[in-house]
CHARMM internal coordinates of N, CA and C (Angstrom, degrees):
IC EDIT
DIST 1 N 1 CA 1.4681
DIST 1 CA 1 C 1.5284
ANGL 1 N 1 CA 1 C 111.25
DIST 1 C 2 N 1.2897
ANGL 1 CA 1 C 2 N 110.53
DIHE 1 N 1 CA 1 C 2 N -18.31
DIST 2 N 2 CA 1.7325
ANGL 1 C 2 N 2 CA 108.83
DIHE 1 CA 1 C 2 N 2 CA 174.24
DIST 2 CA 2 C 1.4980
ANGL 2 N 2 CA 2 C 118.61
DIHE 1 C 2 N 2 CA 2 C -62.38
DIST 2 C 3 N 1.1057
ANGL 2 CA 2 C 3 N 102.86
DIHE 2 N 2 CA 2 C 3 N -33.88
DIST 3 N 3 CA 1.7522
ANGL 2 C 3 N 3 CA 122.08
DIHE 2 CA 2 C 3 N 3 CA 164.56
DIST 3 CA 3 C 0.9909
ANGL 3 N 3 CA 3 C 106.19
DIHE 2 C 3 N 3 CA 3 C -52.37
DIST 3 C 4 N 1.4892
ANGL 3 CA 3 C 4 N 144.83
DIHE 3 N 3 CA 3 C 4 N -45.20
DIST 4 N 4 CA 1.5084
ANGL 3 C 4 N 4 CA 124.32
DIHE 3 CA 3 C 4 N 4 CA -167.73
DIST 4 CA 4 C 1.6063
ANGL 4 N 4 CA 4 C 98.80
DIHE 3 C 4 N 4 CA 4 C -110.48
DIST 4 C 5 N 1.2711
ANGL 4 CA 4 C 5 N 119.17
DIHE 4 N 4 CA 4 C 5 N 11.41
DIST 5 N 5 CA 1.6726
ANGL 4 C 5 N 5 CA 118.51
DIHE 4 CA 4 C 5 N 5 CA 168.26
DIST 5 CA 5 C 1.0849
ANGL 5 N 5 CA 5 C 111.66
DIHE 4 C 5 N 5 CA 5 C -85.85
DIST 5 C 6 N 1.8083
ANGL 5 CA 5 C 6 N 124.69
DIHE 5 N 5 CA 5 C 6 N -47.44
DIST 6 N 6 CA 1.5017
ANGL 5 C 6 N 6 CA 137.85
DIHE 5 CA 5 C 6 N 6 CA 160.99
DIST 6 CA 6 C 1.4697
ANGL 6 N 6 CA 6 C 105.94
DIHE 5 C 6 N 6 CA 6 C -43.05
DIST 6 C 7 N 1.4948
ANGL 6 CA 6 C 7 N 124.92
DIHE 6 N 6 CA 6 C 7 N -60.03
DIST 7 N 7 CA 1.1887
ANGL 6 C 7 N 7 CA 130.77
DIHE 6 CA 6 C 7 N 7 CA 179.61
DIST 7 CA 7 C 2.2721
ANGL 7 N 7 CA 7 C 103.65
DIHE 6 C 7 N 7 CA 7 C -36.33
DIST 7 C 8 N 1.6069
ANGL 7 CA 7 C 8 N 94.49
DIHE 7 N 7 CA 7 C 8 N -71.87
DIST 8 N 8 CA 1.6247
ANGL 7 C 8 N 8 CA 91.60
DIHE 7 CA 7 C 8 N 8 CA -162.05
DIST 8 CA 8 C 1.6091
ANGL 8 N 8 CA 8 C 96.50
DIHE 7 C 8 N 8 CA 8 C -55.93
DIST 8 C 9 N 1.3994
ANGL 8 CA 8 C 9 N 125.15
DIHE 8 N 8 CA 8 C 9 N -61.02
DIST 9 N 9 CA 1.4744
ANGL 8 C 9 N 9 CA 99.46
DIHE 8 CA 8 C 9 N 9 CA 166.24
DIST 9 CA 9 C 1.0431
ANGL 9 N 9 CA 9 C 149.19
DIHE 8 C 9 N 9 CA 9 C 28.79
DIST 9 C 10 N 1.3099
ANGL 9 CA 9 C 10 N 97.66
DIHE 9 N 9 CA 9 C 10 N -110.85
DIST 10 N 10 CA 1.7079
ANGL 9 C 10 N 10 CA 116.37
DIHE 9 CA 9 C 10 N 10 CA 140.33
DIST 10 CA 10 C 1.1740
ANGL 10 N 10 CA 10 C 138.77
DIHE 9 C 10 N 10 CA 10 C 16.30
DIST 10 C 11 N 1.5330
ANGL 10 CA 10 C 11 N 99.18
DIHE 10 N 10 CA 10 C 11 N -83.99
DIST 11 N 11 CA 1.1665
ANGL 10 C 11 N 11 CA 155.96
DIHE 10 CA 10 C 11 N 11 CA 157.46
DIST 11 CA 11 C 1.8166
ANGL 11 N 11 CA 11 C 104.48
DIHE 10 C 11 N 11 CA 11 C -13.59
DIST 11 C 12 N 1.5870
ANGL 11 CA 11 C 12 N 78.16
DIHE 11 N 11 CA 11 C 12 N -64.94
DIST 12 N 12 CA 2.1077
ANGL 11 C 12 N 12 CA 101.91
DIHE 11 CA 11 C 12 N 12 CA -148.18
DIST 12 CA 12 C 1.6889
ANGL 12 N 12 CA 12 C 86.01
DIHE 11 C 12 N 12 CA 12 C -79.34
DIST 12 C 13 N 1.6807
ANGL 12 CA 12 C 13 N 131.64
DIHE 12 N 12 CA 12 C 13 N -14.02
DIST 13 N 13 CA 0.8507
ANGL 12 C 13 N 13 CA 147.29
DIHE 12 CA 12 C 13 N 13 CA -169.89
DIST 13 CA 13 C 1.8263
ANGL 13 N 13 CA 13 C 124.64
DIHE 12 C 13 N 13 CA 13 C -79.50
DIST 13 C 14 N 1.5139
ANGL 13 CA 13 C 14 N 79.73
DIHE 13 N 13 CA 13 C 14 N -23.18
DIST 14 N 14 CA 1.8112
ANGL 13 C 14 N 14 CA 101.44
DIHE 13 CA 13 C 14 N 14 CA -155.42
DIST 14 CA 14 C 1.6420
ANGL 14 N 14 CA 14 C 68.08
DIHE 13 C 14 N 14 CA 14 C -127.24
DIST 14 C 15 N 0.9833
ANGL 14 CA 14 C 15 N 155.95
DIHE 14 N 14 CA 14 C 15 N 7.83
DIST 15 N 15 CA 1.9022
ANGL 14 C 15 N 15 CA 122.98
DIHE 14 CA 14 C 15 N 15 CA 172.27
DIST 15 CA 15 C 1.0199
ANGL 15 N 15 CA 15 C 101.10
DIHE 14 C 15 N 15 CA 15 C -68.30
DIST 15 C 16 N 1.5045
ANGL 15 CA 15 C 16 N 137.80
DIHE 15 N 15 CA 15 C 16 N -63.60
DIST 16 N 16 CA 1.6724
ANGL 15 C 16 N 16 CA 126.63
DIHE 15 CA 15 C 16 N 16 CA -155.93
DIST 16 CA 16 C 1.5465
ANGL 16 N 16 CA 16 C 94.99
DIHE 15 C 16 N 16 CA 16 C -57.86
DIST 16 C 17 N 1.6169
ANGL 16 CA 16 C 17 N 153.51
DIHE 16 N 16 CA 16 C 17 N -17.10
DIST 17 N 17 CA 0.7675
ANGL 16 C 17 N 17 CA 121.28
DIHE 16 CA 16 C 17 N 17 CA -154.18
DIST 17 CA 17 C 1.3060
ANGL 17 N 17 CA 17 C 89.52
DIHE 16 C 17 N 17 CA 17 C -102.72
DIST 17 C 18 N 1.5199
ANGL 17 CA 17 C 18 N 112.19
DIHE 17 N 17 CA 17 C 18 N -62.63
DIST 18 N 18 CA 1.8232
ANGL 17 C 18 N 18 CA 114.79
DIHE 17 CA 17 C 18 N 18 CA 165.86
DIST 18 CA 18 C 1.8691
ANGL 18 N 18 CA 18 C 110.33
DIHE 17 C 18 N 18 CA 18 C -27.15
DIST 18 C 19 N 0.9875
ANGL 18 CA 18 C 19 N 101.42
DIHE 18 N 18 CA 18 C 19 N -30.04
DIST 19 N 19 CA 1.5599
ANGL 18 C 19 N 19 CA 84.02
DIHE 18 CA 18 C 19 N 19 CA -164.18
DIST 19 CA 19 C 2.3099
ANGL 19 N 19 CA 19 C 107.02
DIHE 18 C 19 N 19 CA 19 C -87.23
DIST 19 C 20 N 1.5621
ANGL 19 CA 19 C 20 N 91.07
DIHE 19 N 19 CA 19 C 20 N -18.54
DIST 20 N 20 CA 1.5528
ANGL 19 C 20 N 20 CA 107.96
DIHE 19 CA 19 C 20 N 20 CA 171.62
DIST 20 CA 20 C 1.5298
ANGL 20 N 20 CA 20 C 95.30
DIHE 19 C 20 N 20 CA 20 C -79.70
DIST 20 C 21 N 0.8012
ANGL 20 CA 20 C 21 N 147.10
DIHE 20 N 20 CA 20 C 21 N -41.13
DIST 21 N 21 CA 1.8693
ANGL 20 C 21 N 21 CA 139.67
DIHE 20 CA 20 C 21 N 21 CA -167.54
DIST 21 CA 21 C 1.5946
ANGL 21 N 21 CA 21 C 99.09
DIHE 20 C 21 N 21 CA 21 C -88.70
DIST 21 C 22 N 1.1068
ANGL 21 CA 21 C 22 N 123.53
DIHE 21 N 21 CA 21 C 22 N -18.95
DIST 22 N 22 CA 1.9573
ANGL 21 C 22 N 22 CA 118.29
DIHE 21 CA 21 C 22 N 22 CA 169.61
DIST 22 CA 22 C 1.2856
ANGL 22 N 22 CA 22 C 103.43
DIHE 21 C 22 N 22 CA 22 C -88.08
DIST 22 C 23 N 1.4260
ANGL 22 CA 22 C 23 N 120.14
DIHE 22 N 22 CA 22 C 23 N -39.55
DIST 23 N 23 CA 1.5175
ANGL 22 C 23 N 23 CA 109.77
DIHE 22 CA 22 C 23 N 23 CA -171.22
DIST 23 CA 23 C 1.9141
ANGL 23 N 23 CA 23 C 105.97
DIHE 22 C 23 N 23 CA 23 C -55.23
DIST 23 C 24 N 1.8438
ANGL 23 CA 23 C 24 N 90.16
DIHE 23 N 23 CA 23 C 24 N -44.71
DIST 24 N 24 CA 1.8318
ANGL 23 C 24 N 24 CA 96.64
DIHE 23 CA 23 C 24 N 24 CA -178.72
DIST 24 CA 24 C 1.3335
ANGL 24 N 24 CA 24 C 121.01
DIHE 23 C 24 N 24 CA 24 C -51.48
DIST 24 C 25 N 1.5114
ANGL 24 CA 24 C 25 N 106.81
DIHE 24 N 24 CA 24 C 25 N -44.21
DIST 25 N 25 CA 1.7155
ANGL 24 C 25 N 25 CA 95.49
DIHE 24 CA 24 C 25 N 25 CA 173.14
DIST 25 CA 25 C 1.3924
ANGL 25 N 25 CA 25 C 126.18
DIHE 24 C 25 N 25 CA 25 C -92.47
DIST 25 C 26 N 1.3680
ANGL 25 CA 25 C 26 N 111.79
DIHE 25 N 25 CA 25 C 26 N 3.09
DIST 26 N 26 CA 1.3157
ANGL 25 C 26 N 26 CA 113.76
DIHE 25 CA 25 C 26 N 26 CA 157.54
DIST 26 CA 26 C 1.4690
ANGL 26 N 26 CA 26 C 108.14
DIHE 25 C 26 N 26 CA 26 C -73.02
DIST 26 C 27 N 1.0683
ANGL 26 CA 26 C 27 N 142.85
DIHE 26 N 26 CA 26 C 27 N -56.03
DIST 27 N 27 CA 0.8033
ANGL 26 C 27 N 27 CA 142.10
DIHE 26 CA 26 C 27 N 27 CA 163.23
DIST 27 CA 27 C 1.6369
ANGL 27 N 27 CA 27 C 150.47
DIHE 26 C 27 N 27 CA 27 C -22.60
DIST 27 C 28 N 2.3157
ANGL 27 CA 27 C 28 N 87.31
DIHE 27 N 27 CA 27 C 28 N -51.60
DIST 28 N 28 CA 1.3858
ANGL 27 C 28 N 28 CA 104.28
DIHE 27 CA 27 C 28 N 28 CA 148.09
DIST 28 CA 28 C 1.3210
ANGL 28 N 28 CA 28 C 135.97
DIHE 27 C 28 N 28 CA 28 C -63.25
DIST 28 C 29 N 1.5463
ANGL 28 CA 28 C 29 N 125.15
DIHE 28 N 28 CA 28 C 29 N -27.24
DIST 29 N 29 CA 0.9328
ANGL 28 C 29 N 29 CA 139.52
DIHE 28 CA 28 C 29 N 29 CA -171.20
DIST 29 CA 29 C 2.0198
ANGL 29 N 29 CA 29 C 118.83
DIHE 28 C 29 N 29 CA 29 C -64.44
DIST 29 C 30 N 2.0140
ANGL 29 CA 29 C 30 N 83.12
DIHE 29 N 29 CA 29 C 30 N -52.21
DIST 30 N 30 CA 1.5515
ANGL 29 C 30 N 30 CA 92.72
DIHE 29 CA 29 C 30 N 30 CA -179.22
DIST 30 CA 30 C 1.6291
ANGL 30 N 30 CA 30 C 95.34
DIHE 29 C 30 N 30 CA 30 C -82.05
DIST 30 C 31 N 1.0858
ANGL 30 CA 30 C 31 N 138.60
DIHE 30 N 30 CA 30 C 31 N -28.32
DIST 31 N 31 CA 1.3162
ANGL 30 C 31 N 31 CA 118.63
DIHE 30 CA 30 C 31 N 31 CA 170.68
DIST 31 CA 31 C 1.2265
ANGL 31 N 31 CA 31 C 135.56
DIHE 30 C 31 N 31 CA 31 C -48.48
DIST 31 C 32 N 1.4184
ANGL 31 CA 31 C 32 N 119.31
DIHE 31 N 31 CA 31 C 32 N -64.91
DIST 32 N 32 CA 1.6844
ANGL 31 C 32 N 32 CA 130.87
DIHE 31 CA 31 C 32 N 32 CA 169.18
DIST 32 CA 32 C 1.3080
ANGL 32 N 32 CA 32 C 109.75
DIHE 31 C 32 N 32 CA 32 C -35.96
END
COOR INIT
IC SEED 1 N 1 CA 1 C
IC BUILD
């Protein structure tokens, strides 16, 4: 189970960036 604790981690680590690369293709999407 330490494996998927490191995993969310991660995760909670990488949101602002994941959450900047969804805003972009949300974005691209309604744009085009």
């Amino acid at each position: 189970m330490k494996n998927k604790e490191e995993i969310i981690k991660k995760i909670k680590e990488n949101l602002p960036f994941l959450k900047e690369t969804f805003n972009v293709k949300i974005i691209g999407l309604f744009g085009s």
